[in-house]
mmCIF file of the C-alpha atoms, coordinates in Angstrom:
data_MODEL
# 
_entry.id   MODEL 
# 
loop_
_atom_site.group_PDB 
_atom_site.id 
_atom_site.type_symbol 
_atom_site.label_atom_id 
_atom_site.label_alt_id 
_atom_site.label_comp_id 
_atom_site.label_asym_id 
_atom_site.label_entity_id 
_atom_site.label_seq_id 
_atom_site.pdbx_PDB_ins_code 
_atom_site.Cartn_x 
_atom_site.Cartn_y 
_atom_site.Cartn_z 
_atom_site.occupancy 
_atom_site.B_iso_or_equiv 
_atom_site.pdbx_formal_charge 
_atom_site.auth_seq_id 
_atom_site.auth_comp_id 
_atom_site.auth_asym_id 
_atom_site.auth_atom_id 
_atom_site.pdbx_PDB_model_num 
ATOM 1   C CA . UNK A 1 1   ? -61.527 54.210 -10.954 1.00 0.00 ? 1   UNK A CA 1 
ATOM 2   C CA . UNK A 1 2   ? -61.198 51.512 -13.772 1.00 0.00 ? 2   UNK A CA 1 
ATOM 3   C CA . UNK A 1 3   ? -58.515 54.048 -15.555 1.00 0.00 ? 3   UNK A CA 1 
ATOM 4   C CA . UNK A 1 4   ? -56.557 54.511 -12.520 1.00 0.00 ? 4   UNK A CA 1 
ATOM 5   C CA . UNK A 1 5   ? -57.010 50.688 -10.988 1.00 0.00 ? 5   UNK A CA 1 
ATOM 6   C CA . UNK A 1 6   ? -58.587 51.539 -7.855  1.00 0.00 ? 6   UNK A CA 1 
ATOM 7   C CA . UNK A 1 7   ? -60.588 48.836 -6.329  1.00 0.00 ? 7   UNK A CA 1 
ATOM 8   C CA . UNK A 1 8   ? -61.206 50.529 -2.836  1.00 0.00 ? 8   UNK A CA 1 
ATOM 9   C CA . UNK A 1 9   ? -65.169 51.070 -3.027  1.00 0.00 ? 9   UNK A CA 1 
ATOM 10  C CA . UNK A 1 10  ? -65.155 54.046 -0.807  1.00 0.00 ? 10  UNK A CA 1 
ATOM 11  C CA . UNK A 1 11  ? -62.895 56.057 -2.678  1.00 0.00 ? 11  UNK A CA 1 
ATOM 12  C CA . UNK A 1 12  ? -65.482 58.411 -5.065  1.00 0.00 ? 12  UNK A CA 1 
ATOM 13  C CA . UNK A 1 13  ? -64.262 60.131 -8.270  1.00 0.00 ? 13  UNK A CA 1 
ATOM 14  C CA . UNK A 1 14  ? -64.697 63.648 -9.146  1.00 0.00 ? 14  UNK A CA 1 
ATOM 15  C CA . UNK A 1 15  ? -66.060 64.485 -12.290 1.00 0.00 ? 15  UNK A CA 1 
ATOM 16  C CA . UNK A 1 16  ? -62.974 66.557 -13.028 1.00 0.00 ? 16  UNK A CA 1 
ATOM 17  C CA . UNK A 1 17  ? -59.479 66.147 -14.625 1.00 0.00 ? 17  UNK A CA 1 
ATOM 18  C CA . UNK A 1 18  ? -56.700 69.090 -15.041 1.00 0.00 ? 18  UNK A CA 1 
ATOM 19  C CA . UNK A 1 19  ? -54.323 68.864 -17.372 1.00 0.00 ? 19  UNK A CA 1 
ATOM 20  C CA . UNK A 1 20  ? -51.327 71.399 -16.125 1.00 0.00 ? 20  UNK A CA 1 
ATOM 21  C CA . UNK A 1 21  ? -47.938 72.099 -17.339 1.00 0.00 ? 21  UNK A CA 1 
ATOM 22  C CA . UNK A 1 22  ? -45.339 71.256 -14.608 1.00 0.00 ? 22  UNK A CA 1 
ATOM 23  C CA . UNK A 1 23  ? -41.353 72.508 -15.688 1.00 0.00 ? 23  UNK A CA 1 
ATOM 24  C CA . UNK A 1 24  ? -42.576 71.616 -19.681 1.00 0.00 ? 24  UNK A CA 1 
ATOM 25  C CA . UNK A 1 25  ? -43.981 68.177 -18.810 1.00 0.00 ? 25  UNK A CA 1 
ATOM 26  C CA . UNK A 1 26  ? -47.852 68.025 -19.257 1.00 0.00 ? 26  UNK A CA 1 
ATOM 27  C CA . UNK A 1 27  ? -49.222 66.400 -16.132 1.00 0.00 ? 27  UNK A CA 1 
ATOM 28  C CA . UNK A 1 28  ? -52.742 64.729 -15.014 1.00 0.00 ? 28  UNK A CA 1 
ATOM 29  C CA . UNK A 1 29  ? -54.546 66.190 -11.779 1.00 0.00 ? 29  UNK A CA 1 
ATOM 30  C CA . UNK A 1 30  ? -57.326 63.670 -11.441 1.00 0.00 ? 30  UNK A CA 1 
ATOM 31  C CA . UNK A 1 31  ? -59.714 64.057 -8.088  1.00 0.00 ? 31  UNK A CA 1 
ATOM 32  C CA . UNK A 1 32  ? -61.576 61.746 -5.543  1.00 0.00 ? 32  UNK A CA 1 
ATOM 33  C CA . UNK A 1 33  ? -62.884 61.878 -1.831  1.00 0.00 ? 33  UNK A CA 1 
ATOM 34  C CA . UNK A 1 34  ? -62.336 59.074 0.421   1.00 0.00 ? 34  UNK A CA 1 
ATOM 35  C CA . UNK A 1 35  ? -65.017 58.477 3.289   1.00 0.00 ? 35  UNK A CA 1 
ATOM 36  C CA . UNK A 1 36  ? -67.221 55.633 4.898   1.00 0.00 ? 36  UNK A CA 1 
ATOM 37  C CA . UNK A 1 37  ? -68.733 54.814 7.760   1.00 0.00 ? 37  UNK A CA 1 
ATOM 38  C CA . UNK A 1 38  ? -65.985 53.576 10.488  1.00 0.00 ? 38  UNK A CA 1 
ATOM 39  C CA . UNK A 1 39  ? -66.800 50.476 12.519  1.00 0.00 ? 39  UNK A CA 1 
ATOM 40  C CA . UNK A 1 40  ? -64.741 51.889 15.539  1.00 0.00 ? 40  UNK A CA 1 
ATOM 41  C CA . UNK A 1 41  ? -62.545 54.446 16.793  1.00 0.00 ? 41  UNK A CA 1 
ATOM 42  C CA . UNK A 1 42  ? -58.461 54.157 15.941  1.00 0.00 ? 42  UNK A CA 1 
ATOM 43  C CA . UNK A 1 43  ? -57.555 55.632 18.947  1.00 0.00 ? 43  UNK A CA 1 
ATOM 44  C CA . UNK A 1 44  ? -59.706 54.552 21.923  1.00 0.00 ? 44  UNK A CA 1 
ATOM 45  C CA . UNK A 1 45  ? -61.559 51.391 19.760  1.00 0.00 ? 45  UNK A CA 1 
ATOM 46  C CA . UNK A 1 46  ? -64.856 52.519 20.835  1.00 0.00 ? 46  UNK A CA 1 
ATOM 47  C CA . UNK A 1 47  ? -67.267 50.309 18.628  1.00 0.00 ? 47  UNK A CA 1 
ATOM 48  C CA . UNK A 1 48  ? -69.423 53.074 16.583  1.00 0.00 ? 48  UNK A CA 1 
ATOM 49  C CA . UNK A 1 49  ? -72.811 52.943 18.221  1.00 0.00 ? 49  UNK A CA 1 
ATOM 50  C CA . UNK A 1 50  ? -75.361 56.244 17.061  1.00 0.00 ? 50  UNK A CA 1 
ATOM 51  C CA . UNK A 1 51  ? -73.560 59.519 16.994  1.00 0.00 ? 51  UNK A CA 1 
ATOM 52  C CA . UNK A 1 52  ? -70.827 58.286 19.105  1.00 0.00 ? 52  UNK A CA 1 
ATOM 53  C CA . UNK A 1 53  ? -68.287 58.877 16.153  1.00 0.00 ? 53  UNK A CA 1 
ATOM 54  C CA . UNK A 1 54  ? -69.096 61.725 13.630  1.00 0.00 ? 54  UNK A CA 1 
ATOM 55  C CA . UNK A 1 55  ? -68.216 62.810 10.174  1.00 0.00 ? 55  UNK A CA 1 
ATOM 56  C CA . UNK A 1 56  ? -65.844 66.005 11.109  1.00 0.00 ? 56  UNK A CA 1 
ATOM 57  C CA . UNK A 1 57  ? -65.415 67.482 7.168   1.00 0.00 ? 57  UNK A CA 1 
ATOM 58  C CA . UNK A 1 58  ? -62.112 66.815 5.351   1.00 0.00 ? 58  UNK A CA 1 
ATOM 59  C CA . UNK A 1 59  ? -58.747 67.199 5.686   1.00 0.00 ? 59  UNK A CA 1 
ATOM 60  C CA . UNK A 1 60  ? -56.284 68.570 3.166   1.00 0.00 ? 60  UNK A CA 1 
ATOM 61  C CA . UNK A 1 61  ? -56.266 67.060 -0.391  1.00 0.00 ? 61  UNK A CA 1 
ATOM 62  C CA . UNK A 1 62  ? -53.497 64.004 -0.725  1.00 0.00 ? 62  UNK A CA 1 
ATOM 63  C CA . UNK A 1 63  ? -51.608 64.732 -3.632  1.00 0.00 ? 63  UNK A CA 1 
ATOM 64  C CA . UNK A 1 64  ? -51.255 61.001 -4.778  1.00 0.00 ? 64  UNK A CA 1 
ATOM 65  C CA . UNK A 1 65  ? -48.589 60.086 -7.521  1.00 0.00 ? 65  UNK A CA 1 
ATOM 66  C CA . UNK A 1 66  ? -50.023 56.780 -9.672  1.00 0.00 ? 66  UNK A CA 1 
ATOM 67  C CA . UNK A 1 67  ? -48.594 55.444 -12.823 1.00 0.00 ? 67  UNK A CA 1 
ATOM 68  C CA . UNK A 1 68  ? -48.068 57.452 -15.706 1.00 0.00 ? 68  UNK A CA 1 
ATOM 69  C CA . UNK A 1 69  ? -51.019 57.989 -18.520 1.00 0.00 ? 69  UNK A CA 1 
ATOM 70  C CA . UNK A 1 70  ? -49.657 58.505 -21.990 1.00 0.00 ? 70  UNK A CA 1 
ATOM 71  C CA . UNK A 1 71  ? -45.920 58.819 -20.388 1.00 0.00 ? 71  UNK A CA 1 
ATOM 72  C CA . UNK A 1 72  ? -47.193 61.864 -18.115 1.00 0.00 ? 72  UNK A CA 1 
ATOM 73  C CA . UNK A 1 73  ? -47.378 62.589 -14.728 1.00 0.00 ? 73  UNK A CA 1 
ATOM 74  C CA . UNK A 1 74  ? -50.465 61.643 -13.038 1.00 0.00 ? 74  UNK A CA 1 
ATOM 75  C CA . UNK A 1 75  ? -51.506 62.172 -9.772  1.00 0.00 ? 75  UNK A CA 1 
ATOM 76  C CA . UNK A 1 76  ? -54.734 61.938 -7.502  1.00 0.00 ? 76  UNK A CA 1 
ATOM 77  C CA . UNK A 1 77  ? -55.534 64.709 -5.132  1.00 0.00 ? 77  UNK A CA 1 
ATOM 78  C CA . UNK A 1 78  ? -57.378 63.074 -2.998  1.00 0.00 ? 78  UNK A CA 1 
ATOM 79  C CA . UNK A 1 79  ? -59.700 63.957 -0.001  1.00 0.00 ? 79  UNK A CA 1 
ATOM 80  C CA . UNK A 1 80  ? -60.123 62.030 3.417   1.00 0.00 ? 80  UNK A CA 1 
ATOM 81  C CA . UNK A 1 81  ? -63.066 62.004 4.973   1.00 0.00 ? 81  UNK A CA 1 
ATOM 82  C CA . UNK A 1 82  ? -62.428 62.986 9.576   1.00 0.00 ? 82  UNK A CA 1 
ATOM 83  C CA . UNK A 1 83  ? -63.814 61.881 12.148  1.00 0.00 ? 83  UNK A CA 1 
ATOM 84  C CA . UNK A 1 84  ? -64.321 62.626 15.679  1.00 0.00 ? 84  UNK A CA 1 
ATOM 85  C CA . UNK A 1 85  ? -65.114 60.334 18.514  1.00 0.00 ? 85  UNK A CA 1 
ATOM 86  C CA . UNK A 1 86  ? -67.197 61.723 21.087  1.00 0.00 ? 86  UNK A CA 1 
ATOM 87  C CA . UNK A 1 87  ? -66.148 58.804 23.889  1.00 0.00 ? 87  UNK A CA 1 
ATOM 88  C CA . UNK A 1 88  ? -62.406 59.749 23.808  1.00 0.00 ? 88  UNK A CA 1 
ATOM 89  C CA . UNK A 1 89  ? -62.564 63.345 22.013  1.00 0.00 ? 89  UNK A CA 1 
ATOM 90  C CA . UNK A 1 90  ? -60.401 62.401 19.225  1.00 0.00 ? 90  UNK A CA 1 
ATOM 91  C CA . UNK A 1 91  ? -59.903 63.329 15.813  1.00 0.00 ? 91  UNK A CA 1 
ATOM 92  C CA . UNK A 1 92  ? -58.632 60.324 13.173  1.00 0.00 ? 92  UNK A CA 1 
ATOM 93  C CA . UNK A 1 93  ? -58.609 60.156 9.280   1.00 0.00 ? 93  UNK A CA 1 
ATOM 94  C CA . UNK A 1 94  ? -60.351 57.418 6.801   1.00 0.00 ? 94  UNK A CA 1 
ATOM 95  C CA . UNK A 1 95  ? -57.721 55.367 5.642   1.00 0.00 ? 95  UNK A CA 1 
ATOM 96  C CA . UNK A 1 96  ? -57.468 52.912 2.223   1.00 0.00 ? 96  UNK A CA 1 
ATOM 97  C CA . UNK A 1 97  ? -55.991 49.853 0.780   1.00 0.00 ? 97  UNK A CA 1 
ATOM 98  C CA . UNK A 1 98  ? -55.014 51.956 -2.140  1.00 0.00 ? 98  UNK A CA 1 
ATOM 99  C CA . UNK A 1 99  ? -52.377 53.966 0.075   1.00 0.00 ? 99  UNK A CA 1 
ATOM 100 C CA . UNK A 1 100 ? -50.290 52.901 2.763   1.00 0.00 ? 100 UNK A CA 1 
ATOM 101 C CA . UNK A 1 101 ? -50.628 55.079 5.890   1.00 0.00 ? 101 UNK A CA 1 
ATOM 102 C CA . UNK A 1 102 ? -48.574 58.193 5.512   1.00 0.00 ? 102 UNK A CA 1 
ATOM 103 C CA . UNK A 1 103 ? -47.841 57.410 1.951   1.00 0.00 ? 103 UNK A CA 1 
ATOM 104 C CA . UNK A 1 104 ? -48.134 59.695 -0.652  1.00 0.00 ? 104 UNK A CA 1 
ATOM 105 C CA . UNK A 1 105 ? -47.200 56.898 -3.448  1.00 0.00 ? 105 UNK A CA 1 
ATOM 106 C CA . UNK A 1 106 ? -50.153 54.693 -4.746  1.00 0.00 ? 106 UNK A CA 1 
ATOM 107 C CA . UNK A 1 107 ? -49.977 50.675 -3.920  1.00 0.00 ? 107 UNK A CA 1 
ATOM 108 C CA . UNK A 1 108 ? -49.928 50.033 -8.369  1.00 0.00 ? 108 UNK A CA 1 
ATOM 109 C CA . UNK A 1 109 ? -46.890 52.498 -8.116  1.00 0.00 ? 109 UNK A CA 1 
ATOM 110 C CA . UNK A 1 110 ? -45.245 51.040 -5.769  1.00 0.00 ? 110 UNK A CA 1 
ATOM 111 C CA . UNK A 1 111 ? -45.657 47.779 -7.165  1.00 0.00 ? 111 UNK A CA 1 
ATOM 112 C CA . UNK A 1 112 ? -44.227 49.063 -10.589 1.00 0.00 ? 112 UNK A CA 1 
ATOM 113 C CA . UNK A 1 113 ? -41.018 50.027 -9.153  1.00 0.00 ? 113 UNK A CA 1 
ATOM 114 C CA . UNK A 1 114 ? -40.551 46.582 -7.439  1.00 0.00 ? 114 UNK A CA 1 
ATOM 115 C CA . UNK A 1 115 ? -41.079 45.269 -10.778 1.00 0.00 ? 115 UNK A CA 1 
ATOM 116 C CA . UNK A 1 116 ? -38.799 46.884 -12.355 1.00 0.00 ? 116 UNK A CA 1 
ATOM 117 C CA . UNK A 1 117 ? -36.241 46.566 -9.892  1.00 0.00 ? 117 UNK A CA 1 
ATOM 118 C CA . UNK A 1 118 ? -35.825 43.440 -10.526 1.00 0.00 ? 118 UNK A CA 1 
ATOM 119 C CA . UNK A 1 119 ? -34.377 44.720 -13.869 1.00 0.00 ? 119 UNK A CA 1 
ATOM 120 C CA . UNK A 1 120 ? -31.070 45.378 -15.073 1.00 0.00 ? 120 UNK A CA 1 
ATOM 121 C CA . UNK A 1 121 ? -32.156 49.191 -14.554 1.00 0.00 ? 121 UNK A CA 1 
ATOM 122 C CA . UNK A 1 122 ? -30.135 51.848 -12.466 1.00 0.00 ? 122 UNK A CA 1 
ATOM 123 C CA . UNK A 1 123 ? -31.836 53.819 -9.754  1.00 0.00 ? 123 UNK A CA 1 
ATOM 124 C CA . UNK A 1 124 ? -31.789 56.864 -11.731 1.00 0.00 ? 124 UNK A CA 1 
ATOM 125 C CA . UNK A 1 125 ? -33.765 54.986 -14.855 1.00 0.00 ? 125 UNK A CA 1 
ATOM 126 C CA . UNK A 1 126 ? -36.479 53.349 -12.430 1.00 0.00 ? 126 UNK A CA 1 
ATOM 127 C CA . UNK A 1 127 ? -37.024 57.152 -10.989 1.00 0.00 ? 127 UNK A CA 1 
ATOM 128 C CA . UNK A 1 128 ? -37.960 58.650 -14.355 1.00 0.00 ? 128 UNK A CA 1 
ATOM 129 C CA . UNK A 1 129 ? -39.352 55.682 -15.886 1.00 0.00 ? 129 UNK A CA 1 
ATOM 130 C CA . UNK A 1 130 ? -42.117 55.847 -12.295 1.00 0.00 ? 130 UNK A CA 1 
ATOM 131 C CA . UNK A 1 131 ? -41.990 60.067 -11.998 1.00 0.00 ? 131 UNK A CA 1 
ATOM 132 C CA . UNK A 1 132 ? -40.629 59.324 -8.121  1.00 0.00 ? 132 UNK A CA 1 
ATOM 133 C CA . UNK A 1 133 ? -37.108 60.388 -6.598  1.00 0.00 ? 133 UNK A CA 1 
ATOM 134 C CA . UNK A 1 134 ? -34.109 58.133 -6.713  1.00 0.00 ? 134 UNK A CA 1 
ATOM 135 C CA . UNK A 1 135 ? -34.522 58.082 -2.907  1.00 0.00 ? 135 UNK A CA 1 
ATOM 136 C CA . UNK A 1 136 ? -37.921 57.116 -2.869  1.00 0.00 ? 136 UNK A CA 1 
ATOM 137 C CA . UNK A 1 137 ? -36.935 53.651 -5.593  1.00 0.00 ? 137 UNK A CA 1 
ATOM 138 C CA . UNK A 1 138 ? -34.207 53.291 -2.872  1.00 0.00 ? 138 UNK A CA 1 
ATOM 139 C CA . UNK A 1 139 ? -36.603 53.592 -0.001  1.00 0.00 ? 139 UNK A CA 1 
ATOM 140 C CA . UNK A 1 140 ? -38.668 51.138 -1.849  1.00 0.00 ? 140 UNK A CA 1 
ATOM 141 C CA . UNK A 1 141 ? -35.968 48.499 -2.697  1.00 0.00 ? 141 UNK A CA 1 
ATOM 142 C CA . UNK A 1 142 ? -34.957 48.693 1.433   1.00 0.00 ? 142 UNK A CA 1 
ATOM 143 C CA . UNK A 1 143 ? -38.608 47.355 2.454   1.00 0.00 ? 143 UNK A CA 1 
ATOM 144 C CA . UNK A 1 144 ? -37.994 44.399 0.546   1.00 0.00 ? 144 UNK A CA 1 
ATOM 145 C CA . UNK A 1 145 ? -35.027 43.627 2.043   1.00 0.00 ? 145 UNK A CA 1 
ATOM 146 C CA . UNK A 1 146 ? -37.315 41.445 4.505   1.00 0.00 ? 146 UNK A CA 1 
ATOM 147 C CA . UNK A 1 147 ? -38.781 39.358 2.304   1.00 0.00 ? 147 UNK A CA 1 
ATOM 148 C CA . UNK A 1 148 ? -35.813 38.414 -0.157  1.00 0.00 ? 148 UNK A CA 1 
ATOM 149 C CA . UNK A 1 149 ? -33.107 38.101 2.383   1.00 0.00 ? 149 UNK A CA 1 
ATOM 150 C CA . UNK A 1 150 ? -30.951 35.022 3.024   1.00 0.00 ? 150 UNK A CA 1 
ATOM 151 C CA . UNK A 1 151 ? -30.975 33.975 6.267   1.00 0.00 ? 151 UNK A CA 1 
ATOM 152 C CA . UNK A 1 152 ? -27.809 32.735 6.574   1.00 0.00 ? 152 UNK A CA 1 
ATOM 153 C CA . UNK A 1 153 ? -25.261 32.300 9.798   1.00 0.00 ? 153 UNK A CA 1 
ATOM 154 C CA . UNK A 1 154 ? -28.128 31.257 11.960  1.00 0.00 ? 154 UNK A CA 1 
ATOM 155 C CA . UNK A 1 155 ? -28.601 27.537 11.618  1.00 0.00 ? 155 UNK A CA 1 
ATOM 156 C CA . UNK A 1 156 ? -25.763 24.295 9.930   1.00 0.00 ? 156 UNK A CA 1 
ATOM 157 C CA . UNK A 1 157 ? -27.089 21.117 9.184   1.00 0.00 ? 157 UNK A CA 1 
ATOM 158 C CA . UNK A 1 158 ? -25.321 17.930 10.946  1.00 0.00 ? 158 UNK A CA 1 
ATOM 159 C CA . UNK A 1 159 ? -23.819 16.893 7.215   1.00 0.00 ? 159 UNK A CA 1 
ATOM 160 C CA . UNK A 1 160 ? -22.474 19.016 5.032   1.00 0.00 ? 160 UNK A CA 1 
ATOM 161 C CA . UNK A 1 161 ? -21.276 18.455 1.396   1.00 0.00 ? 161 UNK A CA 1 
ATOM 162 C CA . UNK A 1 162 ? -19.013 21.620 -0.513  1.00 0.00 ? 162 UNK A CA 1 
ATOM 163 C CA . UNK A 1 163 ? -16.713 22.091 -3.393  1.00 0.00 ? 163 UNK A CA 1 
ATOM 164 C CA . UNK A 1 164 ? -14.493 24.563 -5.157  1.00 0.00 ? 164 UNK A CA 1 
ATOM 165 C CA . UNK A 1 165 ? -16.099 26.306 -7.847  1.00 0.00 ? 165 UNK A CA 1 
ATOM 166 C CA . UNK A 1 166 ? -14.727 28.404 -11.093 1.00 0.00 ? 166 UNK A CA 1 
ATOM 167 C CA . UNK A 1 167 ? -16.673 31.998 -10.386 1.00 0.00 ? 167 UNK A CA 1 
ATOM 168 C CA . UNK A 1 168 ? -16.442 35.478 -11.390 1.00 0.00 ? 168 UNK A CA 1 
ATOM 169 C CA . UNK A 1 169 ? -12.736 37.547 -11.989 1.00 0.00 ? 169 UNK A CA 1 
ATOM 170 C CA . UNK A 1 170 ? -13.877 39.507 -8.740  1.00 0.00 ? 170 UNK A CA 1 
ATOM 171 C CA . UNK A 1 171 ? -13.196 36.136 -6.341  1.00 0.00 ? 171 UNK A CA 1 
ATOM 172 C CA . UNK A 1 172 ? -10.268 35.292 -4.950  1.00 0.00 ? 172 UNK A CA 1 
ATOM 173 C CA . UNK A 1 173 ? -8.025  33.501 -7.418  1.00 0.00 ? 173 UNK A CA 1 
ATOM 174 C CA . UNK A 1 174 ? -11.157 33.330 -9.747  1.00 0.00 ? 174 UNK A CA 1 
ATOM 175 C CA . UNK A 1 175 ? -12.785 30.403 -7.350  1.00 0.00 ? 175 UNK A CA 1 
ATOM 176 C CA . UNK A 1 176 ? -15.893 30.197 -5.026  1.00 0.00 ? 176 UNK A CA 1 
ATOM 177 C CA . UNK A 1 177 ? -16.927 27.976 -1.794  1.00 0.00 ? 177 UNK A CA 1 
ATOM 178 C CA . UNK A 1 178 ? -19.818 25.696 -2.594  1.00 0.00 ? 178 UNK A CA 1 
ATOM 179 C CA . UNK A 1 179 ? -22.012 24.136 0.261   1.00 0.00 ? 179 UNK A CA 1 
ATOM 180 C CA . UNK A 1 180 ? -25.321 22.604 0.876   1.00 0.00 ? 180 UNK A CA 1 
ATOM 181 C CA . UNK A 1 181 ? -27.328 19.882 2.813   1.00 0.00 ? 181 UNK A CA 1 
ATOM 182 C CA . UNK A 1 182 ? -25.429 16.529 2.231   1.00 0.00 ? 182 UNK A CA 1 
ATOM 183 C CA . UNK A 1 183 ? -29.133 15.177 3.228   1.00 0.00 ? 183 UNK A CA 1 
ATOM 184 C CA . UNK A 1 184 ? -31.718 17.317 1.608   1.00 0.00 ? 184 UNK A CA 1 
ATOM 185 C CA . UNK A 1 185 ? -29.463 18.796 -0.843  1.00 0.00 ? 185 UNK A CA 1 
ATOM 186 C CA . UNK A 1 186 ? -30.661 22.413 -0.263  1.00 0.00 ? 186 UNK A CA 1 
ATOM 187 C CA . UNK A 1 187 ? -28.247 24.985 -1.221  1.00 0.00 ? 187 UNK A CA 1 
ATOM 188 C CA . UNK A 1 188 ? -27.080 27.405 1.641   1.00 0.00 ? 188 UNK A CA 1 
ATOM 189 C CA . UNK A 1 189 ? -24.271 29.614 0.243   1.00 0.00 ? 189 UNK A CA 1 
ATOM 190 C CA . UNK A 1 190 ? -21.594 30.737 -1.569  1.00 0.00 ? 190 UNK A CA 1 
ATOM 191 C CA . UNK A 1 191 ? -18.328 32.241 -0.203  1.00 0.00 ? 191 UNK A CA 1 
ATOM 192 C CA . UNK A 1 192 ? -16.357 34.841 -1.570  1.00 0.00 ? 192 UNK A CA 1 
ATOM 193 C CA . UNK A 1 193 ? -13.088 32.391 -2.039  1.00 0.00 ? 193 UNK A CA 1 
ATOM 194 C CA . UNK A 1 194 ? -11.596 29.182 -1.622  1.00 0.00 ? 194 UNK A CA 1 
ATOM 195 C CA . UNK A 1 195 ? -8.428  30.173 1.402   1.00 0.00 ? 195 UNK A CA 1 
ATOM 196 C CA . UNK A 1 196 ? -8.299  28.765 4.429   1.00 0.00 ? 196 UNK A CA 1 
ATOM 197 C CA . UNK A 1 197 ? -8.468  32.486 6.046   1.00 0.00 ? 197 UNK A CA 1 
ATOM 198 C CA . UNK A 1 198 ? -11.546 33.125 4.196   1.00 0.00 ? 198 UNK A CA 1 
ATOM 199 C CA . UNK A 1 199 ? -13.420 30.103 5.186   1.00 0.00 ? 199 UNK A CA 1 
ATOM 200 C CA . UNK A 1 200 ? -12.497 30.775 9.139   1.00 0.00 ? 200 UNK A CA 1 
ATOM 201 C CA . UNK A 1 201 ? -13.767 33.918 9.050   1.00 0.00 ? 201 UNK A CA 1 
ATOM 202 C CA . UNK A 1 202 ? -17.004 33.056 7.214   1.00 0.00 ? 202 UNK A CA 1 
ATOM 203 C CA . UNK A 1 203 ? -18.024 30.041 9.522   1.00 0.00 ? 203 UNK A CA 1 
ATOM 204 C CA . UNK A 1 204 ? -16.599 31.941 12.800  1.00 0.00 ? 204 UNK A CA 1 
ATOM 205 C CA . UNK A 1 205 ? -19.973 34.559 11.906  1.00 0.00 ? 205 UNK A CA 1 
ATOM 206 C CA . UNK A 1 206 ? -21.999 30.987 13.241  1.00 0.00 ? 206 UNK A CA 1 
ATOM 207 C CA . UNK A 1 207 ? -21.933 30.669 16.966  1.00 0.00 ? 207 UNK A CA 1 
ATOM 208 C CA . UNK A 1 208 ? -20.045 27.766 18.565  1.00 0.00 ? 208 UNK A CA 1 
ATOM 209 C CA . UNK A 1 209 ? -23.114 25.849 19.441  1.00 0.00 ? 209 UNK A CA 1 
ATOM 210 C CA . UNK A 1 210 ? -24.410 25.689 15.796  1.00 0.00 ? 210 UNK A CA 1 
ATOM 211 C CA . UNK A 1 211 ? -20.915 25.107 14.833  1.00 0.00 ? 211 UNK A CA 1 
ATOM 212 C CA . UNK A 1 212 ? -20.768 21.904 16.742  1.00 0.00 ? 212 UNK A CA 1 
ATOM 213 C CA . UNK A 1 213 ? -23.778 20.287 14.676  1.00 0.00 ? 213 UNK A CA 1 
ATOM 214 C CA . UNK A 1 214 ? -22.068 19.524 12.269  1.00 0.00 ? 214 UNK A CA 1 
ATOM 215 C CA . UNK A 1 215 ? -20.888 15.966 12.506  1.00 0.00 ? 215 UNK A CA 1 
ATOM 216 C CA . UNK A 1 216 ? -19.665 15.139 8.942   1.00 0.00 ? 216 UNK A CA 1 
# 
């Protein structure tokens, strides 16, 4: 668990590791078995009182991908523990901080591939570098979109201060739209050119009543 950074306590190691050749790359086949004792059940939330919810064997092995050891493959077939809950007849499976819920990609690994998306890497690189497809670094990069995204067109200040700047060969005419709080100073955006055109069509994306905040 140390080797492999798992800090989920129910999560129990096998005393054996395979060592297997997959198309010429050698790759690491450690495995574990995930159980506990639930505190209720997920789909009726029956609080677990005596044998009202049951250990029901496991399911199929989770073939986990981590980080790589030594630059190979490594992966975690890992067992989780069923239950069944005798209130609502139900079957559900232990779940763990170390994998998201219908995941088959660790947390750590996950976490890599952030990191090194904020790289000058392409999606192809990041793949191999984290043994994943380019669709899953993709996948990855898309959830988060929530927590890096601008907010923009959605709210103007009542002052506003802007200027022309000198920007990349890819703007129009080589020059950018500046503009930020005249107030607070806080920086809201840069536009793609300096035109008249461009800058109707970029504040026409704010609706009229934000649009009329702005007094100066």
């Amino acid at each position: 668990t140390n080797l492999l950074l798992i800090k989920d306590q129910n999560i129990t190691m096998e005393d054996k590791l395979d060592l297997i050749n997959v198309d010429g790359q050698d790759t690491f086949i450690f495995h574990g078995a995930l159980s506990y004792e639930p505190k209720c059940c997920t789909n009726c939330g029956c609080m677990k009182e005596g044998n009202n919810i049951v250990k029901n064997g496991f399911g199929n092995p989770l073939k986990v991908a981590l980080l790589k050891i030594s630059e190979c493959p490594t992966y975690l077939r890992l067992k989780k523990q069923r239950f069944k809950c005798r209130e609502c007849n139900s079957k559900f499976c232990a779940e763990t901080s170390f994998v998201q819920k219908h995941c088959s990609i660790s947390k750590n690994l996950i976490l890599y591939i952030m990191k090194n998306l904020s790289k000058t890497l392409s999606f192809k690189d990041i793949a191999e570098l984290s043994n994943v497809s380019v669709s899953t670094v993709v996948r990855v990069m898309k959830s988060c979109k929530e927590a890096v995204e601008v907010k923009t067109h959605s709210n103007l200040p009542e002052h506003l201060c802007f200027d022309e700047i000198k920007s990349t060969k890819d703007s129009k005419n080589g020059m950018s739209f500046v503009f930020l709080d005249a107030k607070t100073h806080d920086f809201i955006d840069i536009v793609d050119g300096r035109t008249q055109h461009i800058l109707k069509q970029y504040f026409m994306r704010y609706s009229r009543k934000v649009r009329k905040k702005v007094k100066t």
